[in-house]
MMTF fields as JSON, N, C-alpha, C and O atoms, coordinates in Angstrom:
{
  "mmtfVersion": "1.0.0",
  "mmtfProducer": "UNKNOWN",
  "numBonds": 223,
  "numAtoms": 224,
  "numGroups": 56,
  "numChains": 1,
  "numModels": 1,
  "chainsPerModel": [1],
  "groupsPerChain": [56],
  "chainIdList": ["A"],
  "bondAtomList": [4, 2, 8, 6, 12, 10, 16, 14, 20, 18, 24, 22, 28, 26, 32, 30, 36, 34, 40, 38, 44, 42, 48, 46, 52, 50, 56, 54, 60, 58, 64, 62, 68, 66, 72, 70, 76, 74, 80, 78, 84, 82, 88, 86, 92, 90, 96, 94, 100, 98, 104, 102, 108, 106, 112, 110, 116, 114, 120, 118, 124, 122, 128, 126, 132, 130, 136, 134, 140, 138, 144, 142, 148, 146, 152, 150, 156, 154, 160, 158, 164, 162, 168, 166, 172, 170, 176, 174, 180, 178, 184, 182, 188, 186, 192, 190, 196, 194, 200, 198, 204, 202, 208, 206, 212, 210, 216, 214, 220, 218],
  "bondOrderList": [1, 1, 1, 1, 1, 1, 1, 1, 1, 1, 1, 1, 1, 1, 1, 1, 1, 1, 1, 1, 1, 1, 1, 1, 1, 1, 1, 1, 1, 1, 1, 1, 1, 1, 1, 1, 1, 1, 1, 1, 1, 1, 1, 1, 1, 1, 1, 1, 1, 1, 1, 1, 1, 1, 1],
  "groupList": [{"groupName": "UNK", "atomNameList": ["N", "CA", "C", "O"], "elementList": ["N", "C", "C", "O"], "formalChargeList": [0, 0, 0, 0], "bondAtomList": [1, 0, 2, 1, 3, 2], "bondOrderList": [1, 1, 2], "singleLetterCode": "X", "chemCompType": "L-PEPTIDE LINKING"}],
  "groupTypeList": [0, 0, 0, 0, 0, 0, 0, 0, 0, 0, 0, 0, 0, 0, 0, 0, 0, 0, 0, 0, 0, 0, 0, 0, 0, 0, 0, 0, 0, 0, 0, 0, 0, 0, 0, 0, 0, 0, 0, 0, 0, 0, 0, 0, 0, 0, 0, 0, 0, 0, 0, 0, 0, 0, 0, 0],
  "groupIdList": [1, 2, 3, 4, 5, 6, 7, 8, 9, 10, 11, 12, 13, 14, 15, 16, 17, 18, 19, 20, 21, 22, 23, 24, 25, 26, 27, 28, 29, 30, 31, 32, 33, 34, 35, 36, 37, 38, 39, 40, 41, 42, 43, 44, 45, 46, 47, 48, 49, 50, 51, 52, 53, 54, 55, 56],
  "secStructList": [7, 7, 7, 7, 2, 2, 2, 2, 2, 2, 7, 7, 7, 6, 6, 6, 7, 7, 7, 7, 3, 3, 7, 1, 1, 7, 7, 7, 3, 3, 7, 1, 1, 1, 7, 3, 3, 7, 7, 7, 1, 6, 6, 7, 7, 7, 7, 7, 4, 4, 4, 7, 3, 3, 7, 7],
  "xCoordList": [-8.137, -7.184, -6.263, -6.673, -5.039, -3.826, -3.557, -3.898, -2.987, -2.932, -1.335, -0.362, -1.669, -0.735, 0.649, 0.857, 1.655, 3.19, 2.985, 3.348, 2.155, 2.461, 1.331, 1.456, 0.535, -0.328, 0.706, 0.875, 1.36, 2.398, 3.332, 3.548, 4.013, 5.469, 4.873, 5.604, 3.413, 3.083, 2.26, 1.775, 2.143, 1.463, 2.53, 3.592, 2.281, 3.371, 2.706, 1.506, 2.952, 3.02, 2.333, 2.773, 0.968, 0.203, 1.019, 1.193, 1.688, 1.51, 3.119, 3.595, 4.278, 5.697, 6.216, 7.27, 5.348, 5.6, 6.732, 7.015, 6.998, 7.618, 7.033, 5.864, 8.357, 7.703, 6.984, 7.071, 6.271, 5.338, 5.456, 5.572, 5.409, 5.59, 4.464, 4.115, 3.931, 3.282, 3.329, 4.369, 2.498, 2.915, 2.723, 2.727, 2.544, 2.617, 1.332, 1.175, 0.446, -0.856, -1.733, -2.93, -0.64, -1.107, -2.66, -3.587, -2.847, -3.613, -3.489, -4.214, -2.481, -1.952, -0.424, 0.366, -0.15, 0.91, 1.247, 0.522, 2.647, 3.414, 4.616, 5.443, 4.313, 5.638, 6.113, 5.48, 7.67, 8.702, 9.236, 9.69, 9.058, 9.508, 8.595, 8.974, 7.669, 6.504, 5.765, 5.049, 6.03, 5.641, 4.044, 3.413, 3.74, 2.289, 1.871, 2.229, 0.827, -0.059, -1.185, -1.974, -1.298, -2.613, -3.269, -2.798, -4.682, -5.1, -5.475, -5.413, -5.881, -6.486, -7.974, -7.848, -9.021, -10.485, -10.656, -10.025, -11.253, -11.454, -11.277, -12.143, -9.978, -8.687, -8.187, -7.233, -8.673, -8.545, -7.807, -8.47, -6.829, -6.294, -6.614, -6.711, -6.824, -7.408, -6.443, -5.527, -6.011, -4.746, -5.011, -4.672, -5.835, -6.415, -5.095, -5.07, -4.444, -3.436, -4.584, -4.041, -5.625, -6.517, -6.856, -6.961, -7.128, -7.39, -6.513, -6.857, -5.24, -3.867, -3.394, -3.534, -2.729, -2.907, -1.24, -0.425, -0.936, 0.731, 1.365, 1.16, 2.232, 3.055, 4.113, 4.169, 4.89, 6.021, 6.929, 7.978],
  "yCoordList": [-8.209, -7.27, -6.756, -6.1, -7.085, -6.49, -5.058, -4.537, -4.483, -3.178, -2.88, -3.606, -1.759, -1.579, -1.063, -0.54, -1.423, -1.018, 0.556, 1.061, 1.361, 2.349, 3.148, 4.36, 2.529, 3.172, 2.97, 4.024, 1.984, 1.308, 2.331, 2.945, 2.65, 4.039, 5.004, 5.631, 5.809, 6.965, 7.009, 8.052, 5.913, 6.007, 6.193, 6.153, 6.575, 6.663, 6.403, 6.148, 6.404, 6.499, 7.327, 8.451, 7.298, 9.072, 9.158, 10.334, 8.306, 9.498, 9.632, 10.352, 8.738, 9.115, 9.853, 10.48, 9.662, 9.944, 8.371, 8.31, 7.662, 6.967, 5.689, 5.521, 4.818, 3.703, 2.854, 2.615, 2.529, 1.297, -0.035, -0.048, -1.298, -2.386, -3.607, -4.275, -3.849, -4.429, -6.141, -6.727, -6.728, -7.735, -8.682, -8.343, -10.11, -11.21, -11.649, -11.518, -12.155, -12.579, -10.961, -10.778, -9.697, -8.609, -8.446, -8.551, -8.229, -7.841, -7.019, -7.172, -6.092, -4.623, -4.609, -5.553, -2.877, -2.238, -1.928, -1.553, -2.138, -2.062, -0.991, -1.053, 0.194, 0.932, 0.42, -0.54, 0.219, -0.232, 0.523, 0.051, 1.907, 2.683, 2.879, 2.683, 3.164, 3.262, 1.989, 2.181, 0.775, -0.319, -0.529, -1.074, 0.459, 0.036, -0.455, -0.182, -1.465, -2.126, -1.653, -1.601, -1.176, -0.841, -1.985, -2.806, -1.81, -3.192, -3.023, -1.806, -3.545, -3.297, -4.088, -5.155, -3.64, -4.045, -3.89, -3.16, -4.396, -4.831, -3.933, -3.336, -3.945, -4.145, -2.603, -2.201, -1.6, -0.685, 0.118, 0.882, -0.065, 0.211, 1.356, 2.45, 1.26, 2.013, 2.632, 1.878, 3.79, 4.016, 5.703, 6.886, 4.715, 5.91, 5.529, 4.484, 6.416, 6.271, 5.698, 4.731, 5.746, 5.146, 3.955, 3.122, 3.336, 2.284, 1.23, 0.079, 1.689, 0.637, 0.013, 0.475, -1.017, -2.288, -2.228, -2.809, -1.991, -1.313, -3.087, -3.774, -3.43, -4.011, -4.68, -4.004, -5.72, -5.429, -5.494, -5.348],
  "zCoordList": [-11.557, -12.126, -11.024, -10.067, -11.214, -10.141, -10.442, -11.504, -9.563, -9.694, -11.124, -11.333, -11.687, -12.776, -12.15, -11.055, -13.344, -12.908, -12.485, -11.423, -13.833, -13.708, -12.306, -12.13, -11.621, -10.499, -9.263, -8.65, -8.805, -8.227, -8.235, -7.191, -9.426, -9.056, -8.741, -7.974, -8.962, -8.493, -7.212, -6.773, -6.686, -5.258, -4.794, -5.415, -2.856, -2.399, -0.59, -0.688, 0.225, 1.433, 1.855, 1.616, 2.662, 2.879, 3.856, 4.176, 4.57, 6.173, 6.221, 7.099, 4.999, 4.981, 3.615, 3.51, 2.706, 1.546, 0.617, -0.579, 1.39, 1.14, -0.009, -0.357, -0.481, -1.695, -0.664, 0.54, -1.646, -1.344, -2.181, -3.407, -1.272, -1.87, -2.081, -1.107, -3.385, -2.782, -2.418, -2.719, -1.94, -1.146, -2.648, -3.831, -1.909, -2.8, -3.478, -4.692, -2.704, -2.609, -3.203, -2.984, -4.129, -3.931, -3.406, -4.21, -2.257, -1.792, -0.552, 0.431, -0.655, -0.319, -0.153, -0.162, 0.05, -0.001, 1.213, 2.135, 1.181, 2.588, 2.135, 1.225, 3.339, 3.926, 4.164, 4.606, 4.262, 4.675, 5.914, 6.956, 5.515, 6.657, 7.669, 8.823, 7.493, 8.451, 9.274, 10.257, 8.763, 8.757, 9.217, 10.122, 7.693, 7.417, 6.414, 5.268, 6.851, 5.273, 5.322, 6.266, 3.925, 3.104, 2.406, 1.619, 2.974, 1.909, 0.806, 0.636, -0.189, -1.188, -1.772, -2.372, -1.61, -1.99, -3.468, -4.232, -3.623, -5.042, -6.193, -6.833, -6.346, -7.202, -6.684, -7.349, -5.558, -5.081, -3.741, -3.04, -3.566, -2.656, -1.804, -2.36, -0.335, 0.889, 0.913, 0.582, 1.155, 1.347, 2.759, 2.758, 3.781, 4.689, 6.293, 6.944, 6.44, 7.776, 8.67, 9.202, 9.043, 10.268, 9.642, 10.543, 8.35, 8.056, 7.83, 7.561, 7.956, 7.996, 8.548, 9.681, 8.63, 9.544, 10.436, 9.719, 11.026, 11.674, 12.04, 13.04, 10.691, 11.563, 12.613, 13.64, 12.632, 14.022, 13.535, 14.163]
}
C-alpha cells in the first residue's frame, strides 16, 4: 500500500515546514529545500530530522 494523495498534502517537512516529494520507487519523501530524504518502512514514513538521509 503506497502512501495516500490525501496523507502526502498534509505532511510537511519537520525541520523546514516545507512540501515534500515523494520519490519514484515511493519509498520516501524528499525536501527539496532542505535536501532531506525520509524513508518510509512499511507503508510508514520516518519522518525523524536525525533519521534522514541529507542529500548533495
Amino acid at each position: 500500500m503506497a502512501i495516500s494523495k490525501e496523507l502526502l498534502e498534509i505532511l510537511a517537512c519537520p525541520q523546514c515546514k516545507g512540501e515534500l516529494v515523494l520519490t519514484e520507487p515511493q519509498d520516501a519523501l524528499v525536501c527539496g529545500a532542505c535536501k532531506l530524504r525520509y524513508r518510509i518502512q512499511d507503508d510508514i514514513p520516518i519522518m525523524l530530522i536525525d533519521e534522514a538521509e541529507r542529500l548533495e
